[in-house]
N, C-alpha and C positions, 0 to 999 in steps of 0.2 A: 504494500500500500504506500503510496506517493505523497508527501507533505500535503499538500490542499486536500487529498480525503482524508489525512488522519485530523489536521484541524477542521473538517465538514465533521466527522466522527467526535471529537469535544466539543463543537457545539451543539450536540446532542446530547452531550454526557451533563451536559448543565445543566439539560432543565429540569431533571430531578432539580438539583441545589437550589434552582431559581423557585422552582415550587413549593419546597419544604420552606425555605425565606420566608415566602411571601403569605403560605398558609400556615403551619404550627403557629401558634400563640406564643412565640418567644415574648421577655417582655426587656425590651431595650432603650425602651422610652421612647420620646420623641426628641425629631429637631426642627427647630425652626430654617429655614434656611430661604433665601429671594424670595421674600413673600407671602412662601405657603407654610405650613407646620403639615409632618407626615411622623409616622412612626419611622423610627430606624432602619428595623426591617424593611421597609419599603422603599427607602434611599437605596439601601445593599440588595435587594431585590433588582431591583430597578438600574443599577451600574451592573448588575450578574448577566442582565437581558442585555444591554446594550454592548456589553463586551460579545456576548454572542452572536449578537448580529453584525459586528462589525467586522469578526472573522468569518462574514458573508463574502465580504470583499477581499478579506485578504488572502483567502483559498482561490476566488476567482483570478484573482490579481497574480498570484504566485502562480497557478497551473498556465494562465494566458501566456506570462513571462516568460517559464521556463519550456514551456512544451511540454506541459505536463497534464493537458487535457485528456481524461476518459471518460468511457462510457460510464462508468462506475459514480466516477464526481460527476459526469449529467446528469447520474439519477439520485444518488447521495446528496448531493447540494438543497436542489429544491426540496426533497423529504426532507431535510433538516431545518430547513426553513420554514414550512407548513407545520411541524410540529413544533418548534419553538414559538412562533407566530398563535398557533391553535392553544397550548399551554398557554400562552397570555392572555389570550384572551378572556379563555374560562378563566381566570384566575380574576380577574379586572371584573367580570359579571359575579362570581361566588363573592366580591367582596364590593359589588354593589356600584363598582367604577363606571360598566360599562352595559349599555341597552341590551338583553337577551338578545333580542331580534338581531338586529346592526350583526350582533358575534354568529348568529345562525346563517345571515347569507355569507358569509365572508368564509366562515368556516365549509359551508356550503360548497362555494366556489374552488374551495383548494382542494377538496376530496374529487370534484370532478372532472377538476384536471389533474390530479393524480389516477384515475383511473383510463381516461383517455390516455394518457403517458403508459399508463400498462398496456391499454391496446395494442399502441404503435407500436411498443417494447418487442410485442409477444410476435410482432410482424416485421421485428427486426430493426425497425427505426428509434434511434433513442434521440429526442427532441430537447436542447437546449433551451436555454430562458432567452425570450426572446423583450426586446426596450419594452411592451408593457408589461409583461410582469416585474424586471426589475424596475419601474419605476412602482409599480404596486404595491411592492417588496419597500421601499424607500416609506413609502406613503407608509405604511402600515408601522414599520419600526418608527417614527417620528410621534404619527396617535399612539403608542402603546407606551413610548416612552415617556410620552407629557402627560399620557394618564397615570402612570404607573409613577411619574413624579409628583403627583398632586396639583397639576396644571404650573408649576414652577417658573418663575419670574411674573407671569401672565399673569396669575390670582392675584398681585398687585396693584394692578389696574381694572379688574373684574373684565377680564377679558375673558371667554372660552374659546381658549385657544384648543384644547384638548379636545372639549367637544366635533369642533368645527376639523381640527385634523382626524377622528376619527371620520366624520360626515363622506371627507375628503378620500380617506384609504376605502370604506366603503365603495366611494362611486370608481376607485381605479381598480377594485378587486371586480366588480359587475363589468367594468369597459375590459379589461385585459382578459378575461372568460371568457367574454364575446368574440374577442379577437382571437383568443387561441382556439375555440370550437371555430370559427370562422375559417382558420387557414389552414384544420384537420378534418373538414367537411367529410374529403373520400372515406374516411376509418366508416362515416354512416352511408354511406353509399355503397361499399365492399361489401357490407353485413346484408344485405337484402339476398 
């Protein structure tokens, strides 16, 4: 296994830690910090997730660089990101942060392109992330991190920032689904 899937592979190994964080009842107090007050845990929660996502890019970054692109990290990557992404979300709604619904299509949306992605798999084609989902990907780590910050700097000025970047990953997760059933039409045209 090749540096970019062993770091796609820890960021999977995290979200246990990211979840245990952010769910057991540790009691760590809180902090105040730009504006908002959060408990602890949910600062160190919330730095746990952004380091994970951020070795999004640095797998993608190191295997483009080196030549170290496989089939394995096209299908590893995205599954790691759908599960680190899906794990926040539930976590954001069990603790009230974020709209059931909003997390149902979203969540929705990555299971059904994770399965069209086994389609193609099983027909030999392994599909890359193509500019909208990584901007999806973008959108979605930016809402989960200003939720999972307690809207940070922004609750300052009673802005919903969080909300409104949630609103936001929502409508790129609904456009990038469209796009990628869109340009995998044949997979439903073979099956007849």
């Amino acid at each position: 296994m090749n540096l970019p899937n062993k770091i796609t592979v820890s960021r999977i190994l995290l979200i246990p830690l990211f979840m245990i964080v952010m769910i057991v009842p540790f009691s760590w107090g809180e902090i105040a910090l730009l504006g908002t007050t959060m408990p602890v845990t949910h600062l160190v929660g919330a730095l746990i997730y952004i380091f994970a996502s951020v070795t999004d890019w640095v797998d993608g970054y190191l295997a483009r660089k080196h030549n170290l692109v496989t089939n394995l990290g096209k299908f590893l990557d995205p599954l790691a990101d759908k599960l680190l992404v899906s794990s926040a979300l539930i976590v954001l709604v069990e603790l009230g942060y974020a709209p059931a619904w909003i997390v149902i299509i979203i969540i929705s949306r990555e299971f059904a392109v994770t399965g069209l992605r086994l389609l193609l798999a099983g027909g030999g084609e392994v599909v890359a992330a193509k500019m909208p989902g990584k901007i999806k990907m973008w959108a979605q780590t930016v809402a989960i991190s200003a939720l999972l910050l307690h809207n940070i700097i922004f609750e300052a000025f009673s802005i919903p920032f969080a909300d409104f970047a949630l609103w936001v990953a929502m409508f790129f997760t609904i456009w990038s689904g469209w796009d990628y059933f869109a340009k995998n039409k044949q997979i439903f045209s073979n099956s007849k």
